[in-house]
Every structure is written in C-alpha cells, then in structure tokens.
N, CA, C and O atoms as a Tripos MOL2 file, in Angstrom:
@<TRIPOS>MOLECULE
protein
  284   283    71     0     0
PROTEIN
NO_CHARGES

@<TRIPOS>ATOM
      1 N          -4.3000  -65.2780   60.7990 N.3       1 UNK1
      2 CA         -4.0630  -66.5740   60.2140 C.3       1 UNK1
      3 C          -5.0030  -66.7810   59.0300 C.2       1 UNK1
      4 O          -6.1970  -66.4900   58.9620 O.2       1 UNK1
      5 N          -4.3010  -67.2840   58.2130 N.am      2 UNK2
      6 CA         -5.0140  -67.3140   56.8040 C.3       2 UNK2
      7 C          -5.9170  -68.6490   57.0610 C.2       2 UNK2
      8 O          -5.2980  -69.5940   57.5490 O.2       2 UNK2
      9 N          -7.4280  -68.8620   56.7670 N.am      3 UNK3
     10 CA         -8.4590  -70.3210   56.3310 C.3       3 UNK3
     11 C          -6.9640  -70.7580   55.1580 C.2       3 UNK3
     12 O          -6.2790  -70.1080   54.3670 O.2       3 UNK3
     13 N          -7.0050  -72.3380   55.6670 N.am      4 UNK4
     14 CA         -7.2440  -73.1010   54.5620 C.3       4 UNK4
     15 C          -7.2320  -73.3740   53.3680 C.2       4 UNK4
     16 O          -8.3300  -73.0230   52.9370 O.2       4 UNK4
     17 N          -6.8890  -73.6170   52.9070 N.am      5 UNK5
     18 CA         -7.2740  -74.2950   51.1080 C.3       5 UNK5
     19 C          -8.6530  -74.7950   51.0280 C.2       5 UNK5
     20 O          -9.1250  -75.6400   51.7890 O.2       5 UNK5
     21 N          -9.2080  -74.2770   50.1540 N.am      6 UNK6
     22 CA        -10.5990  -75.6790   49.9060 C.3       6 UNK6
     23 C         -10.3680  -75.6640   48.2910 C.2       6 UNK6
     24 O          -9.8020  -74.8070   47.6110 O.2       6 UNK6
     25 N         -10.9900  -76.8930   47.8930 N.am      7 UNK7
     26 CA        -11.5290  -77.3580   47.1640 C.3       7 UNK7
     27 C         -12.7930  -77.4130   46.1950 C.2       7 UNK7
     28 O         -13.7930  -77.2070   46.8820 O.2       7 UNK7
     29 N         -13.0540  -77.5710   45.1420 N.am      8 UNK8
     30 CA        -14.5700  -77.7000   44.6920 C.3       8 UNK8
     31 C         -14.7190  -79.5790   44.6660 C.2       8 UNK8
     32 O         -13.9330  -80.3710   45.1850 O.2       8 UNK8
     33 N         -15.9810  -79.8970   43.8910 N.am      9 UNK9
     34 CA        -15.8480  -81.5330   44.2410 C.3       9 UNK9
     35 C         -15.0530  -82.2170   43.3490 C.2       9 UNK9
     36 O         -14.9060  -83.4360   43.4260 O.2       9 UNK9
     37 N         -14.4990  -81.4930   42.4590 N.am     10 UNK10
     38 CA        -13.8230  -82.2510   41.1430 C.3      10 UNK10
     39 C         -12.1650  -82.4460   42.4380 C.2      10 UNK10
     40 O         -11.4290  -83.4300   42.5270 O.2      10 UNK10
     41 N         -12.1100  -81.6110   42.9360 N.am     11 UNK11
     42 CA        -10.7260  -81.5780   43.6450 C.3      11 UNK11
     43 C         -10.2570  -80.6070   43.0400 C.2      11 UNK11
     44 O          -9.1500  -80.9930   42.6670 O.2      11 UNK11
     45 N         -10.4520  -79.2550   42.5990 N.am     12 UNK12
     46 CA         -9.6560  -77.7850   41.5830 C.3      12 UNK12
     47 C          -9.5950  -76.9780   43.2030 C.2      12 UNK12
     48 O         -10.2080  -77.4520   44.1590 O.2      12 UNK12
     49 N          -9.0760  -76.1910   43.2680 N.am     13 UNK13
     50 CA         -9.0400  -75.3200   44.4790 C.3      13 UNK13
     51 C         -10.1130  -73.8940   43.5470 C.2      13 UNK13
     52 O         -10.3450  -73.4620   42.4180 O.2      13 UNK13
     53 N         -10.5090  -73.6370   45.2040 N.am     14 UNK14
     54 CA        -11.0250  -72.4910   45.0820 C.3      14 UNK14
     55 C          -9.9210  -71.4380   45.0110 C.2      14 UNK14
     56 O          -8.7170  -71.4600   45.2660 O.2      14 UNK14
     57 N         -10.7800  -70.5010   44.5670 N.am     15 UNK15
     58 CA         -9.8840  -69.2180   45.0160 C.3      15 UNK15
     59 C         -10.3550  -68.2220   46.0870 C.2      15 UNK15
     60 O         -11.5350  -68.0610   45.7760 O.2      15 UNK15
     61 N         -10.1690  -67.6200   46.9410 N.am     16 UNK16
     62 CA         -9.7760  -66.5790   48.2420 C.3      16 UNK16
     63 C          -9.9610  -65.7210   47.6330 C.2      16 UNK16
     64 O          -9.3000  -65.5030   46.6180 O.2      16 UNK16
     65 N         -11.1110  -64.7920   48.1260 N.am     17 UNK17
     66 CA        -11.3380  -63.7030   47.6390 C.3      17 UNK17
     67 C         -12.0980  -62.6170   49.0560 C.2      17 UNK17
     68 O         -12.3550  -62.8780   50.2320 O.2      17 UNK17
     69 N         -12.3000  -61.0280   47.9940 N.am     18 UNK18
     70 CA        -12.9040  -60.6170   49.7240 C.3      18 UNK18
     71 C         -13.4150  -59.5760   48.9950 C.2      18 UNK18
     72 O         -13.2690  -59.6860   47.7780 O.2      18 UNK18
     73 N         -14.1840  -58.2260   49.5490 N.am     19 UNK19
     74 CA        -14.6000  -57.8090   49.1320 C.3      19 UNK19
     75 C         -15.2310  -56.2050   50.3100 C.2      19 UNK19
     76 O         -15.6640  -56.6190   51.3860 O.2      19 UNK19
     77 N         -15.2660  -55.2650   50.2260 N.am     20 UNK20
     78 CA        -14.9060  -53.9300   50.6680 C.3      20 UNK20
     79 C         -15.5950  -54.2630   51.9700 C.2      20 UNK20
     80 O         -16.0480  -55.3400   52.3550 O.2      20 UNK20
     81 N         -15.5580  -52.7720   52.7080 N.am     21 UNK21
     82 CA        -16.2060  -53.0020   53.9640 C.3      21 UNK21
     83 C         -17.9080  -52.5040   53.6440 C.2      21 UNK21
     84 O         -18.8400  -53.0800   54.2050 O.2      21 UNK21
     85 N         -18.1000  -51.4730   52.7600 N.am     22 UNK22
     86 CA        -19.5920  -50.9560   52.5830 C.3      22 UNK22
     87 C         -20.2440  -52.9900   52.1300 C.2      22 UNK22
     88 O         -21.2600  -53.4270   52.6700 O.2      22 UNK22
     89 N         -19.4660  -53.7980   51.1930 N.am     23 UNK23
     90 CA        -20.4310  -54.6630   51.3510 C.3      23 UNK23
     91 C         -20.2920  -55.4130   52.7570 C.2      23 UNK23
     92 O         -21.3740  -55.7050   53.2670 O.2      23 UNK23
     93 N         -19.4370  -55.6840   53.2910 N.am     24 UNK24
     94 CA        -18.9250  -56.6550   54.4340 C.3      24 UNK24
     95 C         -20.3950  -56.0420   55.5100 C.2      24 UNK24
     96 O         -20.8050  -56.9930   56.1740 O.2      24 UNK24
     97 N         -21.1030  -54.9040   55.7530 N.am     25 UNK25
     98 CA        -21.2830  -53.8000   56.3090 C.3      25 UNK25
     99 C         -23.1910  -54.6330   55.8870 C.2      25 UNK25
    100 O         -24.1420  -53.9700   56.3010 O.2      25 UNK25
    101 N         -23.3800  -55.4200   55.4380 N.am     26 UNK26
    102 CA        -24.7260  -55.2990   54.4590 C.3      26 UNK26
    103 C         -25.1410  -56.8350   55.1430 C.2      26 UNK26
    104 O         -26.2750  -57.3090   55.1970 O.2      26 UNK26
    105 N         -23.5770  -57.5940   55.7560 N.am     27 UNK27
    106 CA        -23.8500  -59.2490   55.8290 C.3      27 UNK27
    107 C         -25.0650  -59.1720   57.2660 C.2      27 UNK27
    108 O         -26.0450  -59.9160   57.2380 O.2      27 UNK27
    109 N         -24.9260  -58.5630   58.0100 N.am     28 UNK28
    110 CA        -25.9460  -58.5370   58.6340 C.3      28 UNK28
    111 C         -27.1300  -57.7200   58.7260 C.2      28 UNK28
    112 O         -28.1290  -58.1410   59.3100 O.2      28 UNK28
    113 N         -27.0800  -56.3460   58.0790 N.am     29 UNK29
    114 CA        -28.0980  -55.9100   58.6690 C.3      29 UNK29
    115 C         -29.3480  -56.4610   57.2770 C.2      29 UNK29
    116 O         -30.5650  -56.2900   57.3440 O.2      29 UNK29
    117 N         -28.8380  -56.9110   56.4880 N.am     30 UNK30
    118 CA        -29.6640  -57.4820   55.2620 C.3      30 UNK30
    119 C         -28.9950  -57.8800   54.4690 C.2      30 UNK30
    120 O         -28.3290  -57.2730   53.6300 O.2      30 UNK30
    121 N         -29.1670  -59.4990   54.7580 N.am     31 UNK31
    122 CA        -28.5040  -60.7210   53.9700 C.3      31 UNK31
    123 C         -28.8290  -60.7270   52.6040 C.2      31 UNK31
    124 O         -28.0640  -60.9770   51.6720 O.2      31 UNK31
    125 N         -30.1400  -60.4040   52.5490 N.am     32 UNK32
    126 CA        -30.3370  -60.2650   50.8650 C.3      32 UNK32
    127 C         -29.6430  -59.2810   49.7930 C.2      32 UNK32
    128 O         -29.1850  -59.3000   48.6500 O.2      32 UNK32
    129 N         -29.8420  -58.4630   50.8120 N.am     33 UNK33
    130 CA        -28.4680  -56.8420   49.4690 C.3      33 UNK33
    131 C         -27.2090  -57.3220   49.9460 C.2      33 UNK33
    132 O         -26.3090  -56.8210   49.2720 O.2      33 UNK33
    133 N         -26.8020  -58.0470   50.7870 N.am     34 UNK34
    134 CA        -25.2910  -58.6840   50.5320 C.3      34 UNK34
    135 C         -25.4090  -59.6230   49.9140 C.2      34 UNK34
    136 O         -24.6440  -59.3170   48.9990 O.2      34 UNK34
    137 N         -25.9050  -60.9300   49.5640 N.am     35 UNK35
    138 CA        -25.9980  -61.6120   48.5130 C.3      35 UNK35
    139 C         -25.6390  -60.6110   47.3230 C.2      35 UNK35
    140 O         -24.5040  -60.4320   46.8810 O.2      35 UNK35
    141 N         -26.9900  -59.8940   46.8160 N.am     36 UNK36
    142 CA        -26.6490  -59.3430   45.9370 C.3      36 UNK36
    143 C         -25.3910  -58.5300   45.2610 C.2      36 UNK36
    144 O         -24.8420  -58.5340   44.1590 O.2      36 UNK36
    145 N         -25.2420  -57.8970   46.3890 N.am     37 UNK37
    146 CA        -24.0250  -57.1470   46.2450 C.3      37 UNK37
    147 C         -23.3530  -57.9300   46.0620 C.2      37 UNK37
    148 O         -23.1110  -57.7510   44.8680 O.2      37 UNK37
    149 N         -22.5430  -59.1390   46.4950 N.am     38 UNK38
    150 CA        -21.2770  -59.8060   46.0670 C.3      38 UNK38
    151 C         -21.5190  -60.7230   44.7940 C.2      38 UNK38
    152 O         -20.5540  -61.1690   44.1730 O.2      38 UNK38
    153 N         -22.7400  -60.9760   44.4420 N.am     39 UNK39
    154 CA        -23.0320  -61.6700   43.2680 C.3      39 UNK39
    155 C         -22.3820  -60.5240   41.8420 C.2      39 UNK39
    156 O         -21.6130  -60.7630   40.9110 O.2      39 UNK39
    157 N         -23.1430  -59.2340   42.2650 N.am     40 UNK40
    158 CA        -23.0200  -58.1270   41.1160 C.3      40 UNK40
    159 C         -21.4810  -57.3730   40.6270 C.2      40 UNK40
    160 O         -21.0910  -56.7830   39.6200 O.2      40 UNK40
    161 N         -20.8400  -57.7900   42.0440 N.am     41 UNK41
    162 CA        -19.4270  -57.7020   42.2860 C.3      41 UNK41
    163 C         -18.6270  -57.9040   41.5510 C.2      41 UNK41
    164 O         -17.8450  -57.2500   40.8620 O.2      41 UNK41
    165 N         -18.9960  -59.4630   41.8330 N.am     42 UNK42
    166 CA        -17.7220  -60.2780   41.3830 C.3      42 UNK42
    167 C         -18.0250  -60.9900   39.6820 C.2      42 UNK42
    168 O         -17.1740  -61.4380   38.9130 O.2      42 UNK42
    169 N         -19.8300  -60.8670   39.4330 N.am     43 UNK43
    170 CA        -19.9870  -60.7950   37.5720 C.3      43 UNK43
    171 C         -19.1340  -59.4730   37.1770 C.2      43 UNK43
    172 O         -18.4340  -59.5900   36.1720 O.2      43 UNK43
    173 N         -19.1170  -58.3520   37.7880 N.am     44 UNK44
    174 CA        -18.3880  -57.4340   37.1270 C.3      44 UNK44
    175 C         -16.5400  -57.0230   37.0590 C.2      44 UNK44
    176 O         -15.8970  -56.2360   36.3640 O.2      44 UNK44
    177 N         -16.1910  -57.9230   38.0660 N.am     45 UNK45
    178 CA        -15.0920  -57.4940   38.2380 C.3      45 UNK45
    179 C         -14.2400  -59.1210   37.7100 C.2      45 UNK45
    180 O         -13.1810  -59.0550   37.0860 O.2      45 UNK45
    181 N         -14.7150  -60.1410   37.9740 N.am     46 UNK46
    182 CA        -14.2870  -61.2340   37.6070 C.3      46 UNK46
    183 C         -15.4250  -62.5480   36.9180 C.2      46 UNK46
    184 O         -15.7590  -63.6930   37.2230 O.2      46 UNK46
    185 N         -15.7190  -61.5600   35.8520 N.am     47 UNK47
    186 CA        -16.3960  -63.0950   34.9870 C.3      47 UNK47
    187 C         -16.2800  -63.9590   35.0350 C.2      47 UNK47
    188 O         -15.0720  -64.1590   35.1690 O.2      47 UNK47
    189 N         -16.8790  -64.9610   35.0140 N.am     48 UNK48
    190 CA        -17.1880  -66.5510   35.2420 C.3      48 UNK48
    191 C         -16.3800  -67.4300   36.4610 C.2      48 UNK48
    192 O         -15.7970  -68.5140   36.5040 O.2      48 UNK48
    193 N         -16.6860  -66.3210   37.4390 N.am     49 UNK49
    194 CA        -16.2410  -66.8660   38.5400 C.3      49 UNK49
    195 C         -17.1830  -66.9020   39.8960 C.2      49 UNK49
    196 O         -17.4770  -65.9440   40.6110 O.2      49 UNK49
    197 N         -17.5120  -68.0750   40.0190 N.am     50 UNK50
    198 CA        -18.6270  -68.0680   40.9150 C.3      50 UNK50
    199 C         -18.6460  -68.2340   42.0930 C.2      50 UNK50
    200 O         -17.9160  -69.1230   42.5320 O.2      50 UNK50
    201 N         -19.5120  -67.4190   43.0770 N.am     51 UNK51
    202 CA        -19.4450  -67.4340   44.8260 C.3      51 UNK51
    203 C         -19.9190  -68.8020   45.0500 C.2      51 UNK51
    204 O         -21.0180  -69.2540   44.7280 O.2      51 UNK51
    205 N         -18.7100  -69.5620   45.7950 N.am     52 UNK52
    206 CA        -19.1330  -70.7470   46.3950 C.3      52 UNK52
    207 C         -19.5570  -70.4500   47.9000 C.2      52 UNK52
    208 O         -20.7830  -70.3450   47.8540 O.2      52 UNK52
    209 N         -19.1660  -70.2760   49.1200 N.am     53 UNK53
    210 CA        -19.5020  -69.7120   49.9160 C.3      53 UNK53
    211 C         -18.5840  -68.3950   50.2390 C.2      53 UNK53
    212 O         -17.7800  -67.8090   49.5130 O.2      53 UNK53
    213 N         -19.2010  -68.0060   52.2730 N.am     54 UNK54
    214 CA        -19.1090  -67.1730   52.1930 C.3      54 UNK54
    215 C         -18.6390  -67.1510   54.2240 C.2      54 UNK54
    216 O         -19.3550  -67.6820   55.0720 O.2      54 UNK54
    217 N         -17.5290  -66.5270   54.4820 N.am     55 UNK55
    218 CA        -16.5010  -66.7650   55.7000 C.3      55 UNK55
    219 C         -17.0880  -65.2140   56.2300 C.2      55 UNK55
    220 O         -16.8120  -64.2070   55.5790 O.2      55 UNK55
    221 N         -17.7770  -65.1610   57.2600 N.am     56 UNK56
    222 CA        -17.9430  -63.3300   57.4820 C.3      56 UNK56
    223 C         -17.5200  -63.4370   58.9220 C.2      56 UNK56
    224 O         -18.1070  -62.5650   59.5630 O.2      56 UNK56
    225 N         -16.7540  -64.1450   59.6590 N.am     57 UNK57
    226 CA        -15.7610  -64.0730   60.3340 C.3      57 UNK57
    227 C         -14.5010  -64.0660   60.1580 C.2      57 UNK57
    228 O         -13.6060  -63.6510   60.8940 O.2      57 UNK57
    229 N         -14.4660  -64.5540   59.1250 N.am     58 UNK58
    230 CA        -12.9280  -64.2150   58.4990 C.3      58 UNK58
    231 C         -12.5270  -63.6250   57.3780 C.2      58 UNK58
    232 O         -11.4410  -63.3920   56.8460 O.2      58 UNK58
    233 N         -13.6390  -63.4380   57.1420 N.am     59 UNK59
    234 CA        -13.8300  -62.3540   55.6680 C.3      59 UNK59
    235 C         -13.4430  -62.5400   54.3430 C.2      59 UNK59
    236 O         -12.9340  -61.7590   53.5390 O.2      59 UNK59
    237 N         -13.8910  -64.1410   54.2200 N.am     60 UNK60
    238 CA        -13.3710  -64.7150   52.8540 C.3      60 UNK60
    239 C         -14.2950  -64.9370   52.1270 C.2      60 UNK60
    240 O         -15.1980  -65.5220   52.7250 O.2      60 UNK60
    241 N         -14.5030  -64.7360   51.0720 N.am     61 UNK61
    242 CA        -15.3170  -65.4920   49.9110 C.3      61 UNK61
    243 C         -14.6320  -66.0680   48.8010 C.2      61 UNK61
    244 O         -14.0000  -65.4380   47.9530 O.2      61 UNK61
    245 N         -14.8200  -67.4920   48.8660 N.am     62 UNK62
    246 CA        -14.6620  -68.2570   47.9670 C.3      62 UNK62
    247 C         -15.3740  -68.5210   46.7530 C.2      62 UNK62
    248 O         -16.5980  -68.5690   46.6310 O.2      62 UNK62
    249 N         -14.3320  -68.7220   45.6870 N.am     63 UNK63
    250 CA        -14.9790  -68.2900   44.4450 C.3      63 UNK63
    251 C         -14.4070  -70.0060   43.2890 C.2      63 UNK63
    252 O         -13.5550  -70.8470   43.0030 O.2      63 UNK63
    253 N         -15.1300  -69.7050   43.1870 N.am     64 UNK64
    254 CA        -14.8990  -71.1870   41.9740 C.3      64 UNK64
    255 C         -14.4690  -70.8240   41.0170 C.2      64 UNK64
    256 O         -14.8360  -69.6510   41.0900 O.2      64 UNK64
    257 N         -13.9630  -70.8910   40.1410 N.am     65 UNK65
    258 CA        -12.9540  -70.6300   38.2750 C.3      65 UNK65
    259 C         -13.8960  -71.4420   36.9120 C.2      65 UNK65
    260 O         -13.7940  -72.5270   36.3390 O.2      65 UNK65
    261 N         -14.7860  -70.2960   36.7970 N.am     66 UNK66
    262 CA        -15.7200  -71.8480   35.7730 C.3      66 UNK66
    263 C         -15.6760  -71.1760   34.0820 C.2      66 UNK66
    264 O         -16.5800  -70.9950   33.2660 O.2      66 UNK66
    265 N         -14.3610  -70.9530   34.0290 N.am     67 UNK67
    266 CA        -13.8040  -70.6920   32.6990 C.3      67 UNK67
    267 C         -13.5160  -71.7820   31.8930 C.2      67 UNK67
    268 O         -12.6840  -72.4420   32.5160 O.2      67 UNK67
    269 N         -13.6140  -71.9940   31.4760 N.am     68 UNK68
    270 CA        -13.5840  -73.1980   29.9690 C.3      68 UNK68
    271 C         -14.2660  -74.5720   30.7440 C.2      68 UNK68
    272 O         -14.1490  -75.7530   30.4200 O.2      68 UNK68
    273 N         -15.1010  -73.9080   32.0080 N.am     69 UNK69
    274 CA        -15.6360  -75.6520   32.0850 C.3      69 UNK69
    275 C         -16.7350  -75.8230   31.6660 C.2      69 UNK69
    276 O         -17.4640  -74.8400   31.5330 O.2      69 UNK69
    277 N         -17.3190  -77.4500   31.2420 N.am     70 UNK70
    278 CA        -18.7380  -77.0460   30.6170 C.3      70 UNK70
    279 C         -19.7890  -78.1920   31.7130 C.2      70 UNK70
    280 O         -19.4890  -79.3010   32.1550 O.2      70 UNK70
    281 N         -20.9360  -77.4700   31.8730 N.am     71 UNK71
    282 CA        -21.4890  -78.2180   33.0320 C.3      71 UNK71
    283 C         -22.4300  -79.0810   32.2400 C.2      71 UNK71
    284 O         -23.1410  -79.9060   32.8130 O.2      71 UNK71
@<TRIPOS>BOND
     1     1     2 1
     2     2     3 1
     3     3     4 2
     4     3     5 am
     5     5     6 1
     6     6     7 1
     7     7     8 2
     8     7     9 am
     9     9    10 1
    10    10    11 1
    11    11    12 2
    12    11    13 am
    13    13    14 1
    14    14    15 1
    15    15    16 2
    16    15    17 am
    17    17    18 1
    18    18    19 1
    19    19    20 2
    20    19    21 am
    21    21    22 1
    22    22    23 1
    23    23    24 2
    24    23    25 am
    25    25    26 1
    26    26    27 1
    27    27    28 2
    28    27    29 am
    29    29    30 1
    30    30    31 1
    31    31    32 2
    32    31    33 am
    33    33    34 1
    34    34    35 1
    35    35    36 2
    36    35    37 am
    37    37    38 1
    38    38    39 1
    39    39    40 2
    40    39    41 am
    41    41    42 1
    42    42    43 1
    43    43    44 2
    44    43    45 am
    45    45    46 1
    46    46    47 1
    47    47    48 2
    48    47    49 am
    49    49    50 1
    50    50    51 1
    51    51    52 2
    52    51    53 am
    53    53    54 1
    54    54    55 1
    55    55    56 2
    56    55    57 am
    57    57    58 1
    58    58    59 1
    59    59    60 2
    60    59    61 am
    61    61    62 1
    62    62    63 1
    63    63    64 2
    64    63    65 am
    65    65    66 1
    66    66    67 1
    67    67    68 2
    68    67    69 am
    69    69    70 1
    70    70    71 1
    71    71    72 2
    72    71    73 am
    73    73    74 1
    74    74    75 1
    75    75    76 2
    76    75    77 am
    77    77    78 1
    78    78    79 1
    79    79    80 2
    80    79    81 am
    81    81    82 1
    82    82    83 1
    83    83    84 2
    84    83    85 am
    85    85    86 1
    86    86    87 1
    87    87    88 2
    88    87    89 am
    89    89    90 1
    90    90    91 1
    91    91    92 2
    92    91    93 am
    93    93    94 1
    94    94    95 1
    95    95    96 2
    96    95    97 am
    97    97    98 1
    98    98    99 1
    99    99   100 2
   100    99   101 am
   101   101   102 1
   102   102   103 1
   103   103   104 2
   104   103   105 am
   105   105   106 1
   106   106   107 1
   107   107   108 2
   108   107   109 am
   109   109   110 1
   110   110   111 1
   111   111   112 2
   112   111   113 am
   113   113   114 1
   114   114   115 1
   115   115   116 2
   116   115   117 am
   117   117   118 1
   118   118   119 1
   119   119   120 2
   120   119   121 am
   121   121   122 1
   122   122   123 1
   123   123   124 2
   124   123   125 am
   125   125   126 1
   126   126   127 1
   127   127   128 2
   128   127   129 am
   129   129   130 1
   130   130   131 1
   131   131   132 2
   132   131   133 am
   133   133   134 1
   134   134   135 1
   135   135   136 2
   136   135   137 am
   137   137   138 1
   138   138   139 1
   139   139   140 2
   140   139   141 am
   141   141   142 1
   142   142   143 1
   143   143   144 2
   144   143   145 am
   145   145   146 1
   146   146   147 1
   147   147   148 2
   148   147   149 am
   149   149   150 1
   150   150   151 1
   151   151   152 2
   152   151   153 am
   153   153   154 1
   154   154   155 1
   155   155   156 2
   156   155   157 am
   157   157   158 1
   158   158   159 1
   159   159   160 2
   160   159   161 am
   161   161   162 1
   162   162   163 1
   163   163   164 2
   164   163   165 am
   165   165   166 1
   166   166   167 1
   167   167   168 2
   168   167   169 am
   169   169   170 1
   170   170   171 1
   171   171   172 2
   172   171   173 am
   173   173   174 1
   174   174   175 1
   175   175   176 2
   176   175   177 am
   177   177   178 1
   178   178   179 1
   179   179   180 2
   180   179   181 am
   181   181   182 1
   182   182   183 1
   183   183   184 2
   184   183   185 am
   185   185   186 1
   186   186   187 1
   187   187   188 2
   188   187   189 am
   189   189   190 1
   190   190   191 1
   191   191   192 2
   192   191   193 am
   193   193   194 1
   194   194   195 1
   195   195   196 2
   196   195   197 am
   197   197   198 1
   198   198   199 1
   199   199   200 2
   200   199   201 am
   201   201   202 1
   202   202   203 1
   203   203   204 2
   204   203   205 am
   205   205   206 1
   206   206   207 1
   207   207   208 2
   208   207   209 am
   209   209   210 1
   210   210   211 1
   211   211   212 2
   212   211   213 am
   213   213   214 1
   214   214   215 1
   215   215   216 2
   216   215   217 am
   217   217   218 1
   218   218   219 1
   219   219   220 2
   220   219   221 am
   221   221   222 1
   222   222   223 1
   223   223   224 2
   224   223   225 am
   225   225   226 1
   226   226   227 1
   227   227   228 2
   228   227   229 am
   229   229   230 1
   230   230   231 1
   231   231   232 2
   232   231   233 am
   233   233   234 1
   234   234   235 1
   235   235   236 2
   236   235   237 am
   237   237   238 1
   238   238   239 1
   239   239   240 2
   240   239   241 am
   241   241   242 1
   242   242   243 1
   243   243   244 2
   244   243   245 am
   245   245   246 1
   246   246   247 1
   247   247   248 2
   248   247   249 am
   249   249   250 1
   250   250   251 1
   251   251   252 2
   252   251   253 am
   253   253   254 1
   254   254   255 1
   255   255   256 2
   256   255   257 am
   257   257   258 1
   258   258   259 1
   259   259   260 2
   260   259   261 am
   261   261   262 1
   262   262   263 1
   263   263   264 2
   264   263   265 am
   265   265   266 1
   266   266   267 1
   267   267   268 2
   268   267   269 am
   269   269   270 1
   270   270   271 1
   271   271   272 2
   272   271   273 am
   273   273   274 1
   274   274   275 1
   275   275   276 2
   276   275   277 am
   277   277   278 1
   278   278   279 1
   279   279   280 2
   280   279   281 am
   281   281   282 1
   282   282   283 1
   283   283   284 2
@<TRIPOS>SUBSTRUCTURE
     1 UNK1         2 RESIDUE 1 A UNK
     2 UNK2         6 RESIDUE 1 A UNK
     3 UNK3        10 RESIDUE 1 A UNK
     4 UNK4        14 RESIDUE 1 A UNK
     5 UNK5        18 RESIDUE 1 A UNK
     6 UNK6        22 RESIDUE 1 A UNK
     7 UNK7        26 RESIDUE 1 A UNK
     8 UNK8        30 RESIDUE 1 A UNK
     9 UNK9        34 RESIDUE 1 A UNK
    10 UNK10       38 RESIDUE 1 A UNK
    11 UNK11       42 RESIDUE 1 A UNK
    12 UNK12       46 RESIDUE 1 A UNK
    13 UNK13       50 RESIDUE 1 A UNK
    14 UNK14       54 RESIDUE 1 A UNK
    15 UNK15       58 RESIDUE 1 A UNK
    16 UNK16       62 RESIDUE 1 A UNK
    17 UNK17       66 RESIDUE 1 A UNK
    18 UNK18       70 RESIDUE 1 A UNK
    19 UNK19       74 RESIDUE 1 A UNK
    20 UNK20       78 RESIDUE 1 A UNK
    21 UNK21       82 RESIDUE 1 A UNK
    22 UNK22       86 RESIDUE 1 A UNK
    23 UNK23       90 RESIDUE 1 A UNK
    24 UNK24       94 RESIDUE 1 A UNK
    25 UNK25       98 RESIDUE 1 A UNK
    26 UNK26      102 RESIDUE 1 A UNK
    27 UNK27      106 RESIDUE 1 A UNK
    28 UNK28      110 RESIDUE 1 A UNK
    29 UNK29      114 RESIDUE 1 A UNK
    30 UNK30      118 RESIDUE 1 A UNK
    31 UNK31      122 RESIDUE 1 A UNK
    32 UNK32      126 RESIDUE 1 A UNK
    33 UNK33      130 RESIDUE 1 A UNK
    34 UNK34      134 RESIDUE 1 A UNK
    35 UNK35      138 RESIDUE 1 A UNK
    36 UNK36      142 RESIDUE 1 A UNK
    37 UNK37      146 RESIDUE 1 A UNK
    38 UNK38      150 RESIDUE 1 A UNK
    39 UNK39      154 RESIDUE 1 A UNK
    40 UNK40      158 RESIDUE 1 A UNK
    41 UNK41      162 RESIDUE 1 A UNK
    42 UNK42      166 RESIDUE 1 A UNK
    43 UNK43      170 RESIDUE 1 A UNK
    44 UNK44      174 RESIDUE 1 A UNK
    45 UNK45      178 RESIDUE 1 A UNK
    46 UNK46      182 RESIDUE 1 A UNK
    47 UNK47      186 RESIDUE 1 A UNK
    48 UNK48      190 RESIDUE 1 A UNK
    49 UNK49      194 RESIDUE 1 A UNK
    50 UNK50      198 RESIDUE 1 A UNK
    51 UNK51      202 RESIDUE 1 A UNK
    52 UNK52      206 RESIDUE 1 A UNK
    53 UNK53      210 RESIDUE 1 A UNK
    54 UNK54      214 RESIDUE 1 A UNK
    55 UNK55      218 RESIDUE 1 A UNK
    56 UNK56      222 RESIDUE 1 A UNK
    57 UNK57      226 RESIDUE 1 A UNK
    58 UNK58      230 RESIDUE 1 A UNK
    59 UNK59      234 RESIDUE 1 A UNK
    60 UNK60      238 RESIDUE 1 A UNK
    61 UNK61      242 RESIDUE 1 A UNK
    62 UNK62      246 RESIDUE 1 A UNK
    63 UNK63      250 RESIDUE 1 A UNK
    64 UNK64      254 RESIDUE 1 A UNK
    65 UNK65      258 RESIDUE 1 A UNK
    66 UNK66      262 RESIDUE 1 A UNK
    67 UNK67      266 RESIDUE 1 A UNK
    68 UNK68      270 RESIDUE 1 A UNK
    69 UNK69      274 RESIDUE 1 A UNK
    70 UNK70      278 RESIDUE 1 A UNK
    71 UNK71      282 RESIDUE 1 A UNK
C-alpha cells in the first residue's frame, strides 16, 4: 500500500521518492552516512530538490520541488 499524499506548508505536494538498498542498508547502522548519502544523491541526480523527510519503514523519501521558488 502506497503512504499518502503530503504536502509542504504552502499546500504544493511533495514528491515520493526512494532510493537503492546499499543506501536504505546505512539508515541504521549509521544515520549520519545515510543522511549523507541521500543528501549527495538526490543534489546529483535531481537538483533543487530537497529531502523533506524520511519513511524507512516504508521506504519513502519525500522531496520538496524548490525550482523557481524564492525563499
């Protein structure tokens, strides 16, 4: 069963995202090189799209769209 829809606070949807098993593989035995790893990830594979959280039971990471927005 697929999570949900979420949201950011403006009300834009996130987007559903995921990411291999070598990182999935990192969420526990060291939270810090999985941070990293999905940070380095997803700057390289999808620019300006940022990890909002992070589902490691269901293996989702949500990603925000912060293309033409200006903070």
């Amino acid at each position: 069963m697929l999570p949900e829809a979420r949201y950011d606070d403006y009300g834009v949807p996130l987007c559903r995202s995921n990411v291999g098993e070598s990182i999935w593989s990192l969420y526990q035995s060291s939270p810090a090189a999985f941070k990293k790893a999905v940070k380095e990830y997803f700057e390289l594979r999808m620019p300006n799209w940022t990890v909002v959280s992070v589902n490691f039971h269901q293996r989702v990471i949500w990603l925000r769209d912060d293309r033409g927005r200006s903070v």
